[in-house]
VOPAGU-2260 file (C-alpha; in pm, 1 decimal, decimal comma):
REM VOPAGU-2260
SITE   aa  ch    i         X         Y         Z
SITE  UNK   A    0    6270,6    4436,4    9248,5
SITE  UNK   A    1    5888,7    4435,6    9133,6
SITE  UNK   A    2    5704,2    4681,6    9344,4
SITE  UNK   A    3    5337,4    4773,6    9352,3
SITE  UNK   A    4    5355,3    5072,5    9083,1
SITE  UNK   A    5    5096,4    5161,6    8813,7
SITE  UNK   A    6    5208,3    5165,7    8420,9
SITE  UNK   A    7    5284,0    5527,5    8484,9
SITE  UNK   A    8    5532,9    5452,1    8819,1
SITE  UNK   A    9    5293,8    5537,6    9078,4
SITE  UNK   A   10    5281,1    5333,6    9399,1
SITE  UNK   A   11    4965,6    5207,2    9484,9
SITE  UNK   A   12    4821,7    5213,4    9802,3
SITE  UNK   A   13    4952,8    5588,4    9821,1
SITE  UNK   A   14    4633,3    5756,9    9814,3
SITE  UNK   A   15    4404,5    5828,4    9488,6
SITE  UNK   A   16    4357,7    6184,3    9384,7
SITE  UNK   A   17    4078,7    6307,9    9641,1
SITE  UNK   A   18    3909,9    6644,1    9674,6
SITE  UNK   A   19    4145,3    6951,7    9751,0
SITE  UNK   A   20    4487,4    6964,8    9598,2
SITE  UNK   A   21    4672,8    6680,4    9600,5
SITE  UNK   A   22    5052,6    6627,4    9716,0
SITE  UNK   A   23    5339,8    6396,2    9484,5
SITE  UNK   A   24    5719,2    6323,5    9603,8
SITE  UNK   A   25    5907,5    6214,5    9256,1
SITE  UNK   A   26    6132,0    5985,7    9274,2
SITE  UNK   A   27    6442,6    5943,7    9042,9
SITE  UNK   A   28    6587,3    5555,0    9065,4
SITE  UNK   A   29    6820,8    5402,4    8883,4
SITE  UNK   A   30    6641,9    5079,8    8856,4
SITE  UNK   A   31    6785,8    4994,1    8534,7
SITE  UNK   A   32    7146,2    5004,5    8381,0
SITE  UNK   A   33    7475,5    4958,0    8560,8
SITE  UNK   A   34    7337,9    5173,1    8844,8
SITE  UNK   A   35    7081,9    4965,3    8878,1
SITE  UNK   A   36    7194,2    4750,3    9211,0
SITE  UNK   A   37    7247,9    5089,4    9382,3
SITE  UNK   A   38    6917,3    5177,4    9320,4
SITE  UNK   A   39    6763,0    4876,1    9450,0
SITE  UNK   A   40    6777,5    5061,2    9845,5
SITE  UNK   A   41    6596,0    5338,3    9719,9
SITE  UNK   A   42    6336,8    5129,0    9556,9
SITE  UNK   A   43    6312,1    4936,4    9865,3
SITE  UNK   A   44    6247,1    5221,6   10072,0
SITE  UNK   A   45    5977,5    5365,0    9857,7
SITE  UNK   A   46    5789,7    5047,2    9871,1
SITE  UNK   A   47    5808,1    4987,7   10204,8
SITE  UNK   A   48    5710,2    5305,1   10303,1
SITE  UNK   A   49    5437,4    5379,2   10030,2
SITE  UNK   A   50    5125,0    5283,9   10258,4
SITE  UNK   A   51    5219,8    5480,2   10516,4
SITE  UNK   A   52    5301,5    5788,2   10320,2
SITE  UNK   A   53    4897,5    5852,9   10211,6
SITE  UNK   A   54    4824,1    6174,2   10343,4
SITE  UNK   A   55    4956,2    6461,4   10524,1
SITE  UNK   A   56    4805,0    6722,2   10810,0
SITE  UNK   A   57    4947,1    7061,7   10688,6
SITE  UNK   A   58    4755,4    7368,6   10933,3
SITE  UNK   A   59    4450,4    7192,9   10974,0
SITE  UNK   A   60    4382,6    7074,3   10647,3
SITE  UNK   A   61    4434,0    6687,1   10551,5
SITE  UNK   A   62    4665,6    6647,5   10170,4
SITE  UNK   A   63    4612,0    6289,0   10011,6
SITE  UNK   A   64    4945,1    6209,6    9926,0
SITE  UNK   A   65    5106,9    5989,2    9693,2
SITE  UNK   A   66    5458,0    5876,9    9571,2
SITE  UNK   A   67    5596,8    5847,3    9222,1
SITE  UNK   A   68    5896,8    5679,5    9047,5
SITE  UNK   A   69    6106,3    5714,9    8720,3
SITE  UNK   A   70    6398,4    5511,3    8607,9
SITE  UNK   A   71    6685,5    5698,8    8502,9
SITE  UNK   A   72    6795,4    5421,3    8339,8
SITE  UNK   A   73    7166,1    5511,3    8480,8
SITE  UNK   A   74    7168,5    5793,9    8221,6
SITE  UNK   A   75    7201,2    6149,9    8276,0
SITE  UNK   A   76    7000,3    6257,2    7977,4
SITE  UNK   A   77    6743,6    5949,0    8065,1
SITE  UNK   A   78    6715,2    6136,7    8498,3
SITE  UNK   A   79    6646,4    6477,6    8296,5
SITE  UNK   A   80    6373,5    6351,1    8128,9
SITE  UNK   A   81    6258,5    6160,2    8389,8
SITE  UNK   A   82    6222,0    6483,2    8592,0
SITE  UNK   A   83    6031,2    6646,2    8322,1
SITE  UNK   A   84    5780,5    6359,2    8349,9
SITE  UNK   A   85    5748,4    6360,2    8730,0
SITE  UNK   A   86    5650,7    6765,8    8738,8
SITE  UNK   A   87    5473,1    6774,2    8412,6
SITE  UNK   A   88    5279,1    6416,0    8447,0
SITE  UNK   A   89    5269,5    6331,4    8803,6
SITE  UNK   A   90    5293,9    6738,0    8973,6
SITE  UNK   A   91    5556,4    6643,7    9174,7
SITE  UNK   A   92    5632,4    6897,7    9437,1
SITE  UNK   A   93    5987,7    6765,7    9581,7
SITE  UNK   A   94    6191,2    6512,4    9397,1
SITE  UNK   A   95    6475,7    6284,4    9546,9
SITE  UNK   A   96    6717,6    6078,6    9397,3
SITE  UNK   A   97    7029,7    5907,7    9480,2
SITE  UNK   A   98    7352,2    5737,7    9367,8
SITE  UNK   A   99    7570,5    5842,7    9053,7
SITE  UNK   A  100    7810,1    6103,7    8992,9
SITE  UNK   A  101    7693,8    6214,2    8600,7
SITE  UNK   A  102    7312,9    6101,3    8684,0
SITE  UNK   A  103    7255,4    6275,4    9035,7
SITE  UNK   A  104    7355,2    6642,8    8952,7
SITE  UNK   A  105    7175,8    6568,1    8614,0
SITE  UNK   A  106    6881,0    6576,6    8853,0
SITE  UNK   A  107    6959,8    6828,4    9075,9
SITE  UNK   A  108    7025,7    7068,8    8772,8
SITE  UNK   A  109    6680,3    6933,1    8603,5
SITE  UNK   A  110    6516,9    7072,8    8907,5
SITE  UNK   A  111    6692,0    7371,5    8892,7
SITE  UNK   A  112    6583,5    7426,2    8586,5
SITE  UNK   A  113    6246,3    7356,5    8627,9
SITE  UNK   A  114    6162,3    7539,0    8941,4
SITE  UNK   A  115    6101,3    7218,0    9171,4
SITE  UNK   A  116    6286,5    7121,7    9514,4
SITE  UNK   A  117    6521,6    6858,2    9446,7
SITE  UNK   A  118    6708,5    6655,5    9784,3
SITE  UNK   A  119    6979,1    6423,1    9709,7
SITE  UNK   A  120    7214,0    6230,0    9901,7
SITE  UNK   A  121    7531,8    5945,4    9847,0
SITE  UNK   A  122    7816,9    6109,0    9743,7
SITE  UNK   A  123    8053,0    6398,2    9901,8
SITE  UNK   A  124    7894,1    6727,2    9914,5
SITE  UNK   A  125    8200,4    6871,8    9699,6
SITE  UNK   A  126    8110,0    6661,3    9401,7
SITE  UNK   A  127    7772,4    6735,9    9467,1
SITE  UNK   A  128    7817,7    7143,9    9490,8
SITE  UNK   A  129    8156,9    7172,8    9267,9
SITE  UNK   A  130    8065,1    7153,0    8864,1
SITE  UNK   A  131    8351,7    6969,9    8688,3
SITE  UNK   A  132    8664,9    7135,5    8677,3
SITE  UNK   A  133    8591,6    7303,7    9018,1
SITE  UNK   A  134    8518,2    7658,8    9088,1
SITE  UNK   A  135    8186,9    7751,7    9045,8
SITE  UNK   A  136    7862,2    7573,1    9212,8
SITE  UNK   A  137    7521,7    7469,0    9148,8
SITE  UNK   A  138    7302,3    7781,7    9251,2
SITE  UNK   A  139    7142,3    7754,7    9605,2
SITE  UNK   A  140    6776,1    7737,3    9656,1
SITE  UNK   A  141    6595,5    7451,0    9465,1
SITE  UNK   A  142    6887,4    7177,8    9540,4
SITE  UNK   A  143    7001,4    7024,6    9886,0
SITE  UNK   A  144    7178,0    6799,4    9940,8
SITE  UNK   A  145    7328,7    6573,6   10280,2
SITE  UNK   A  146    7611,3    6347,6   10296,4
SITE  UNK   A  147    7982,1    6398,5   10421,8
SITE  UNK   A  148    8305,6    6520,5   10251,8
SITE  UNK   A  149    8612,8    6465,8   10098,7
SITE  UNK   A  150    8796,2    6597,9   10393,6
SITE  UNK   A  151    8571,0    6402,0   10624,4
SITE  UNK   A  152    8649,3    6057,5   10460,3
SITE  UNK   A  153    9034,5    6194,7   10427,4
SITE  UNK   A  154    9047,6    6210,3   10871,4
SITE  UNK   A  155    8850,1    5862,9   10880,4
SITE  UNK   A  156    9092,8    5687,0   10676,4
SITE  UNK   A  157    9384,6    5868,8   10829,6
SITE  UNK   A  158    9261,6    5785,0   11183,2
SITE  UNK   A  159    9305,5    5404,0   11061,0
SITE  UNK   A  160    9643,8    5474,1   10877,4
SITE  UNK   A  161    9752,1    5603,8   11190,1
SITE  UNK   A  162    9689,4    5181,0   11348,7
SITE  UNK   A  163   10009,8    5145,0   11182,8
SITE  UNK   A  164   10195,2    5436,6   11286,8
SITE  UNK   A  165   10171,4    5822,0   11219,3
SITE  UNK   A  166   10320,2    6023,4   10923,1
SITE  UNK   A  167   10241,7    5740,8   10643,9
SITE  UNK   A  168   10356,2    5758,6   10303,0
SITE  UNK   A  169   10054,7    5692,2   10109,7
SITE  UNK   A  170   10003,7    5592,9    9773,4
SITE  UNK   A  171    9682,0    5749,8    9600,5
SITE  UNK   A  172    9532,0    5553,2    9333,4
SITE  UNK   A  173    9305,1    5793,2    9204,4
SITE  UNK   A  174    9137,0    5792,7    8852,1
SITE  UNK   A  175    9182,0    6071,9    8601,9
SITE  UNK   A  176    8814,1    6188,8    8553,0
SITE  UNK   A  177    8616,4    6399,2    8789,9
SITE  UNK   A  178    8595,3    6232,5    9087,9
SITE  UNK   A  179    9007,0    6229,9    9092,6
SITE  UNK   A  180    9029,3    6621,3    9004,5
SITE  UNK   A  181    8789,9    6642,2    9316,0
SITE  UNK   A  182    8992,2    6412,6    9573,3
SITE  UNK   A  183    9300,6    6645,0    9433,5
SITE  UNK   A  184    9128,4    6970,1    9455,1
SITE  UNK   A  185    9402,1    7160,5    9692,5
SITE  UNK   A  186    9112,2    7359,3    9864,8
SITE  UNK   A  187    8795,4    7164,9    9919,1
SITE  UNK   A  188    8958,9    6731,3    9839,1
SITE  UNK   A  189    9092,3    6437,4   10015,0
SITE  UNK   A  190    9449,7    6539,3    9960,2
SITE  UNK   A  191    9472,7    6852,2   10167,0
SITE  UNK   A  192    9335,6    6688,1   10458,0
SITE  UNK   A  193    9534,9    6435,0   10446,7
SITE  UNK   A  194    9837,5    6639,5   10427,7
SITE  UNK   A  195    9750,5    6823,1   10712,2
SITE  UNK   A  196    9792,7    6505,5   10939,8
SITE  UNK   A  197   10131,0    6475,9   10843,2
SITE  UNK   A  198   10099,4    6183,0   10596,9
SITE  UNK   A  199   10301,3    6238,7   10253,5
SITE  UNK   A  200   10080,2    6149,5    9968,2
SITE  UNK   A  201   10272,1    5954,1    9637,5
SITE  UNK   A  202    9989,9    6029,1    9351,9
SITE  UNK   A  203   10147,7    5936,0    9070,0
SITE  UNK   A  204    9903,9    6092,9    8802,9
SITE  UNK   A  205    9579,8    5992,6    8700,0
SITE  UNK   A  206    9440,5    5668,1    8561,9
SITE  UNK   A  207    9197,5    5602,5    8269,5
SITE  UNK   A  208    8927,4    5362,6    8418,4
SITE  UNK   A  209    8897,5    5100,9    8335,4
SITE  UNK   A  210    9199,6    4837,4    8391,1
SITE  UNK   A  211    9445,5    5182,0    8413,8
SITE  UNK   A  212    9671,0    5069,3    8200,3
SITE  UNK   A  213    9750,6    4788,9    8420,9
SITE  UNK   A  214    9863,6    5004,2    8699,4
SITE  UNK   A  215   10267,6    4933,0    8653,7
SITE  UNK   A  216   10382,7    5289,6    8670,5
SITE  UNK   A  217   10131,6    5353,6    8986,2
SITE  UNK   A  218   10317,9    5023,5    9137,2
SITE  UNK   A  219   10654,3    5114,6    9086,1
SITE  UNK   A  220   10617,9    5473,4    9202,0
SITE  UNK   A  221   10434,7    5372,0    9509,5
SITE  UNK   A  222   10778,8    5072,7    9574,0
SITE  UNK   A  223   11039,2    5337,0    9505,3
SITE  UNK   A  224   10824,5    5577,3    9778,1
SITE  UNK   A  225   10805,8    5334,5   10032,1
SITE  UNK   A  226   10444,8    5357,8   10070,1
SITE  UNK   A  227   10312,0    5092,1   10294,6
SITE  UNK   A  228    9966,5    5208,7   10249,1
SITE  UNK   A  229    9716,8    5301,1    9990,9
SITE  UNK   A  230    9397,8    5490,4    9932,0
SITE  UNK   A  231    9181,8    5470,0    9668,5
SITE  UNK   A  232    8857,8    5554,2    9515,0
SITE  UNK   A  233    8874,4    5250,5    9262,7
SITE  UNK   A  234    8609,3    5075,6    9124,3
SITE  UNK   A  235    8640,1    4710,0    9246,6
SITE  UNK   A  236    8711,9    4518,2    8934,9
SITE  UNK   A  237    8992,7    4819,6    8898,5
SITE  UNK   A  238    9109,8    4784,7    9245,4
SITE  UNK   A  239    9104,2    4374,3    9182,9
SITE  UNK   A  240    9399,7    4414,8    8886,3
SITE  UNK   A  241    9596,7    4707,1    9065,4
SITE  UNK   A  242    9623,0    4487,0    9413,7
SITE  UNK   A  243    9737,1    4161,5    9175,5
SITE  UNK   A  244    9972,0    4375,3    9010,1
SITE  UNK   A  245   10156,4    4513,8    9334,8
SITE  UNK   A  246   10148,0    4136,1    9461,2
SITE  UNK   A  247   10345,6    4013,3    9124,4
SITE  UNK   A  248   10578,5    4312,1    9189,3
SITE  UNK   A  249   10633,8    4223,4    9514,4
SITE  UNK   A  250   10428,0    4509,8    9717,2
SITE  UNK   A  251   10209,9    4468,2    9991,4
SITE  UNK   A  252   10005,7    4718,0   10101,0
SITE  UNK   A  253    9979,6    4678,7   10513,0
SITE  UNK   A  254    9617,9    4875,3   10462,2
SITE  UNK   A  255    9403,0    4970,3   10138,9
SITE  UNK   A  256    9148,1    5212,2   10174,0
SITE  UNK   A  257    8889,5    5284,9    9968,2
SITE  UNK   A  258    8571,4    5479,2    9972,4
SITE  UNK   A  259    8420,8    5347,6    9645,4
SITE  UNK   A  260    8199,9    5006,9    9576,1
SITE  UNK   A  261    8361,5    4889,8    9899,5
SITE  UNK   A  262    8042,5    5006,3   10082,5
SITE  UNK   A  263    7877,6    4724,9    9990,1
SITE  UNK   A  264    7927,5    4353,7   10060,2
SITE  UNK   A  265    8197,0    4177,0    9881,4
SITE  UNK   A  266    7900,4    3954,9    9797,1
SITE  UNK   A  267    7690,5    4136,8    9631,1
SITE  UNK   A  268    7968,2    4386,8    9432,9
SITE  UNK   A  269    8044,7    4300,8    9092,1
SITE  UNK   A  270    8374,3    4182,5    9206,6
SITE  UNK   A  271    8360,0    3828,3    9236,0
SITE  UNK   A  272    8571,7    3812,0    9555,5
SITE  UNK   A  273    8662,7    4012,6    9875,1
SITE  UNK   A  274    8935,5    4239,0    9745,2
SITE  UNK   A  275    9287,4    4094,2    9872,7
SITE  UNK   A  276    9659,6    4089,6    9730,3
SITE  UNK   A  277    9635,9    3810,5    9536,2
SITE  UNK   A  278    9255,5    3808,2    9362,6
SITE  UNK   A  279    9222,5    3650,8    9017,5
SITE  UNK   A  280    9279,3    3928,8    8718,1
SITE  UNK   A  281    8889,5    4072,0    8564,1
SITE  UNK   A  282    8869,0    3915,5    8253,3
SITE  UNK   A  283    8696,1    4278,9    8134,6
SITE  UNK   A  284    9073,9    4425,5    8102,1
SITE  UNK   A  285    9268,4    4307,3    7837,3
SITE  UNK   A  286    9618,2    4339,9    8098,5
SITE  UNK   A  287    9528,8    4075,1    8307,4
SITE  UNK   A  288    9735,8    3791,6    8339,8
SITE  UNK   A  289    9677,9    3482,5    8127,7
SITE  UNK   A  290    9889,3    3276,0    8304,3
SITE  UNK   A  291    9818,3    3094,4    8638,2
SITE  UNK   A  292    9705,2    3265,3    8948,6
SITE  UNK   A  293    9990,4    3430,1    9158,7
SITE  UNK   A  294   10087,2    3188,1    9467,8
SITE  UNK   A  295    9877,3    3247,1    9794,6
SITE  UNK   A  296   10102,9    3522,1   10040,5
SITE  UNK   A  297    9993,6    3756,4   10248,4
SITE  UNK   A  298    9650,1    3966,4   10189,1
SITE  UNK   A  299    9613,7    4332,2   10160,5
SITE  UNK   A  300    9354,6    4429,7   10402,5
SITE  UNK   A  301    9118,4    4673,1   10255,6
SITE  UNK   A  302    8927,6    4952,7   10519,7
SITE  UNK   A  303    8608,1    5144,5   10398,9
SITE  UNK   A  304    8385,0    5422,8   10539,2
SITE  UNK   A  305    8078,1    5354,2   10700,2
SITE  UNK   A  306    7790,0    5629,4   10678,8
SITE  UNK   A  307    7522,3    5394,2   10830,9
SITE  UNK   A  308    7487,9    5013,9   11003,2
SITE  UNK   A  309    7155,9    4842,7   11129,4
SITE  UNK   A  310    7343,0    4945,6   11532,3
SITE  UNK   A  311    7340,3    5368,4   11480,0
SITE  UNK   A  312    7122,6    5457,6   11729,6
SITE  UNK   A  313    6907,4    5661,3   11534,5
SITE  UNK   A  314    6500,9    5610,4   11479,3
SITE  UNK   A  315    6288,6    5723,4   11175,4
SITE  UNK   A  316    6089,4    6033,7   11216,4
SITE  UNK   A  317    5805,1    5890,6   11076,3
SITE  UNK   A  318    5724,2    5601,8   11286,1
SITE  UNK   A  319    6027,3    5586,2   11547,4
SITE  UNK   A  320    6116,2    5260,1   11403,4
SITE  UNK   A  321    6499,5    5209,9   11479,1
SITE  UNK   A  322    6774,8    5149,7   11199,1
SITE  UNK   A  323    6781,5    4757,5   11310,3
SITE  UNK   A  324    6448,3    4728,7   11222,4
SITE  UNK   A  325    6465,7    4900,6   10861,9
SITE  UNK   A  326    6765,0    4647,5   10785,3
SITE  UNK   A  327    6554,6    4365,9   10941,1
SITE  UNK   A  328    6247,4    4465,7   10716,7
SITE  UNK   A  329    6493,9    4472,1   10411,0
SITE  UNK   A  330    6625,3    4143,9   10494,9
SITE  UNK   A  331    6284,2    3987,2   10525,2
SITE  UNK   A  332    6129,5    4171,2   10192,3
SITE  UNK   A  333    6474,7    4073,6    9950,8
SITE  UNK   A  334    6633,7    3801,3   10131,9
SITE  UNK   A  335    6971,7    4013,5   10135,6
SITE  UNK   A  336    7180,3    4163,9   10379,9
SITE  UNK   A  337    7128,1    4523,1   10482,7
SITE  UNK   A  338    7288,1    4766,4   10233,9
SITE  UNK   A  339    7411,5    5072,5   10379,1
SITE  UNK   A  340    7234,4    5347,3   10138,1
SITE  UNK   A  341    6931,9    5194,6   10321,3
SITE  UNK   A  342    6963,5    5474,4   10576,8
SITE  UNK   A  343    6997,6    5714,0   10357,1
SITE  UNK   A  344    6724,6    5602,3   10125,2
SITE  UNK   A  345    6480,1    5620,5   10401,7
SITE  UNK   A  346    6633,4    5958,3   10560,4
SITE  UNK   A  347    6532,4    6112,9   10167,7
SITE  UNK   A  348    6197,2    6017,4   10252,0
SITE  UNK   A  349    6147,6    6113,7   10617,0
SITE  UNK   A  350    6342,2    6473,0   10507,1
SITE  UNK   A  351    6098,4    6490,2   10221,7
SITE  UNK   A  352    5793,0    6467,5   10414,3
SITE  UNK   A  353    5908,8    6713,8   10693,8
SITE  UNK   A  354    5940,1    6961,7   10419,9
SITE  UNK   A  355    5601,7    6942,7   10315,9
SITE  UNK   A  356    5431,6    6943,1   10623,3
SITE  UNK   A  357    5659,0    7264,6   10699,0
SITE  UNK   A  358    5595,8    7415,2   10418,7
SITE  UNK   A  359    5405,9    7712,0   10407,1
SITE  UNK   A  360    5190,5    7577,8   10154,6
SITE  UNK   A  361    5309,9    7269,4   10073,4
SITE  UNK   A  362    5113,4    7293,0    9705,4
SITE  UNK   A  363    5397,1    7540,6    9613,7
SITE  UNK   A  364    5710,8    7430,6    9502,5
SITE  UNK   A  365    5871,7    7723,6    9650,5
SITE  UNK   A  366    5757,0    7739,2    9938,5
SITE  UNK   A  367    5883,4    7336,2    9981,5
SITE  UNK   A  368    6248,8    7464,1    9869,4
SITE  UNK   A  369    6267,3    7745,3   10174,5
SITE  UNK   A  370    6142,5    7481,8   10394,1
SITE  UNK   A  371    6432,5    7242,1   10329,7
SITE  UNK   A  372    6653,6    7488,5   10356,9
SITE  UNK   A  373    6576,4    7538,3   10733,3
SITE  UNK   A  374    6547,2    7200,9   10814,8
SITE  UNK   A  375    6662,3    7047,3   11127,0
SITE  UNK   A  376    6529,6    6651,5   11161,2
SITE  UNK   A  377    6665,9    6372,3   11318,2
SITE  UNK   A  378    6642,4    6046,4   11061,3
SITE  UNK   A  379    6695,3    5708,3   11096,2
SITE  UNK   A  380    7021,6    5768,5   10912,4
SITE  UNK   A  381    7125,3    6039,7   11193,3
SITE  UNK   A  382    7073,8    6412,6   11265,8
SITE  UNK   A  383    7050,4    6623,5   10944,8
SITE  UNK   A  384    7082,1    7036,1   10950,9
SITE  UNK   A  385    7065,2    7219,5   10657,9
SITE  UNK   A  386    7105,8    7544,3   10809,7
SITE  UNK   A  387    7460,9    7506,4   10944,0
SITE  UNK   A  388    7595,5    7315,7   10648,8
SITE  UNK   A  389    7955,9    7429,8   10446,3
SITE  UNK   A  390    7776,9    7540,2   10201,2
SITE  UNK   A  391    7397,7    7637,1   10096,4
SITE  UNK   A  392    7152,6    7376,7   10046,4
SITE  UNK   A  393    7416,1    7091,0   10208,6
SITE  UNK   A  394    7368,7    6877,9   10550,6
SITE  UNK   A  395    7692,5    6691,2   10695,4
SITE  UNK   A  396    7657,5    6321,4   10828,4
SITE  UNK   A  397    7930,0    6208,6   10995,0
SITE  UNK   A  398    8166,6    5890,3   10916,4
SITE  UNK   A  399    8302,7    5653,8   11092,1
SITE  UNK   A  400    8588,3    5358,3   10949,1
SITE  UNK   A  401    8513,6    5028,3   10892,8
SITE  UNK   A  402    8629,4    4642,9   10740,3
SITE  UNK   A  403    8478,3    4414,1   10540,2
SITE  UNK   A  404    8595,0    4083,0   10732,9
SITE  UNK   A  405    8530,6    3734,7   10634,3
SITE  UNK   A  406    8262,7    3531,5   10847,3
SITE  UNK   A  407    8115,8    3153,7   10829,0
SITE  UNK   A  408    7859,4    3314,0   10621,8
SITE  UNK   A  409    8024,0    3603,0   10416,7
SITE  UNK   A  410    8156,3    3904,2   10486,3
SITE  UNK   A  411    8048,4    4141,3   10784,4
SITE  UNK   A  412    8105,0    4521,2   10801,8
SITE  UNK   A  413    8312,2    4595,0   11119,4
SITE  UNK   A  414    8288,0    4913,8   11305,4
SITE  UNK   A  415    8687,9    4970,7   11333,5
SITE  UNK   A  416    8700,9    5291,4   11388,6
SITE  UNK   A  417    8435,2    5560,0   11562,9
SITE  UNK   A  418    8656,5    5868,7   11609,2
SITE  UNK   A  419    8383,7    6114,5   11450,4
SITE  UNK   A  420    8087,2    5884,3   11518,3
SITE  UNK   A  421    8124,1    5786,5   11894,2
SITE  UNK   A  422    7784,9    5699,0   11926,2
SITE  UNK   A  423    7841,0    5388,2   11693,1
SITE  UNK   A  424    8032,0    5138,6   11896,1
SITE  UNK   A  425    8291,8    4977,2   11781,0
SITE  UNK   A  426    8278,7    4598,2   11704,1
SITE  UNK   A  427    8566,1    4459,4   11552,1
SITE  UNK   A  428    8944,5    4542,2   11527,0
SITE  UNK   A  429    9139,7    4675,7   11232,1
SITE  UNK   A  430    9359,3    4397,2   11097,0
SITE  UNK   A  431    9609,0    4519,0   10918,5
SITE  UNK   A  432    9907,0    4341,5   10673,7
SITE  UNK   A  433   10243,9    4243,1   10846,3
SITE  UNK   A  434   10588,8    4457,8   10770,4
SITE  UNK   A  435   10750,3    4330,0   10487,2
SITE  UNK   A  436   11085,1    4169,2   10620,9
């Protein structure tokens, strides 16, 4: 997406240097790389909302204010040195970023390090807060952070297991890196959630991504279990080969869910089609089938969580301009459908302003980190408080469960479950597979 930036990633239009000290939010975007479509929201956002984001009114005194971007390239090392840039080069006094699990907290710890107020948002606070291998967390005060949980997505997907009857047995197809340790972790992941509802998880062990192996043990262990259901974190192309495997073995999931990728449209994933029970094999992995497609049977229907939709009832605090009209300005600027790290995208920038106009002297970099830490803002994307949060530096948005489903033109994201998000109403029905006979 070309936006109106400068060689050095400035947007223009966001206020030239003026007298009196002037104010910089960084921004960290993965505009390039195999992050880079999840960047493009971000990107958006800072585009859209860099002429309005010119000055601020701190005590009196008017700031010029101005916006600047880096591209982590999708690489860790890459976001660290593109924080160095934005505080050394630009004076950035907050920086934001989303999307990523090795690129994000490569941010937040590059802020850390260098004494600047970082905000984040995307993923589940415990991945966020927990270093790999669990235990011990990113020090409070220069890095916040607001999304959901593990156990929050665990009770939205177990409210729509629960369509097809309680106590499930649930398979868990869960990789073998960090992000499956975390969904594991017996204190703070998915699994002990889940548990607690009564539903018996079958998690077979770990996968490599990507391809797993071609998911034959995972199959067979979910068959002999009985699990009519499945949860996953997958990566589409890796959920693709595991659902045409169980189809060729003869299982059929009555309900996938999956909290990863699947937050986007089917059309504009990498994954060529909707994800169903019998989708041709990604020619990346070396297991899939060379023979013909698998006969057309009955399709695995696949459930997602929904964080944000153009109908939350929530209005910027910028402008009050509501969350319809953000995805309608999208639509009109790309000519794509509303993406839902739109919401969150703007809410970064609405939370970052707030913070310097609370500051206490919104020139110090300090003084912007205490004032995150005791904000309370309503955003487009909902009602954010970082002072009640389980655990420093972390805001909770809440989740409700939703379904890609297939329209005359593509694939819409039902509201199918609104449990812990009531104020979203619901607008389609959970379909769900028949009982095997």
């Amino acid at each position: 997406m070309e936006g109106p930036r400068d060689k050095d990633g400035t947007y223009a239009g966001a206020g030239a240097p003026r007298a009196g000290k002037e104010l910089c939010i960084g921004a960290v975007v993965p505009l390039t790389g195999r992050l880079g479509s999840l960047g493009h929201p971000l990107a958006f956002v800072l585009e859209h909302l860099a002429p309005r984001l010119t000055r601020l009114t701190h005590d009196g005194r008017r700031y010029p204010l101005r916006l600047a971007v880096r591209d982590s390239r999708s690489e860790p090392g890459r976001a660290r040195r593109a924080v160095a840039e934005l505080v050394a080069r630009e004076g950035a006094r907050i920086v934001v970023t989303m999307a990523g699990t090795q690129v994000l907290p490569a941010v937040a710890d590059a802020c850390q390090d260098l004494g600047v107020p970082c905000l984040s948002t995307t993923f589940p606070w415990q991945a966020y807060v927990l270093t790999q291998g669990g235990g011990r967390g990113r020090a409070p005060g220069w890095t916040y952070h607001f999304a959901w949980g593990l156990d929050d997505i665990a009770d939205v997907f177990a409210d729509m297991w629960e369509r097809a009857g309680a106590a499930r047995t649930v398979g868990c197809l869960w990789n073998d890196g960090r992000q499956g340790r975390l969904l594991r972790h017996p204190r703070h992941g998915f699994a002990p959630a889940a548990t607690a509802r009564g539903h018996t998880l079958v998690d077979p062990g770990g996968y490599a991504e990507p391809c797993g192996e071609g998911f034959a043990e995972h199959v067979r262990r979910f068959q002999d279990a009985g699990a009519d259901i499945v949860t996953s974190a997958a990566t589409g192309a890796d959920l693709t080969l595991f659902l045409r495997r169980a189809h060729e073995a003869g299982l059929r999931p009555r309900l996938v869910t999956c909290s990863r990728w699947l937050a986007y449209p089917p059309d504009t994933r990498r994954a060529a089609t909707a994800p169903q029970a019998v989708p041709p094999g990604p020619p990346s992995c070396r297991w899939a089938s060379s023979g013909p497609s698998a006969p057309a049977g009955p399709t695995a229907q696949v459930a997602t969580l929904v964080y944000w939709t153009p109908r939350h009832p929530y209005r910027s605090s910028l402008d009050g301009s509501s969350a319809a009209r953000l995805a309608d300005a999208y639509r009109s600027a790309t000519g794509r459908p509303w993406l839902q790290p739109l919401g969150l995208a703007h809410a970064l920038l609405e939370v970052a302003a707030h913070a310097l106009g609370t500051a206490a002297d919104p020139t110090d970099r300090r003084a912007v980190a205490e004032a995150l830490g005791r904000t309370k803002l309503s955003t487009v994307a909902g009602d954010l408080d970082f002072t009640t949060g389980p655990a420093p530096g972390i805001a909770l948005l809440p989740l409700a469960g939703g379904q890609w489903q297939p329209t005359g033109r593509g694939h819409r994201l039902a509201v199918v479950s609104n449990n812990r998000l009531p104020q979203v109403p619901l607008d389609g029905d959970l379909v769900l597979g028949g009982r095997e006979r």
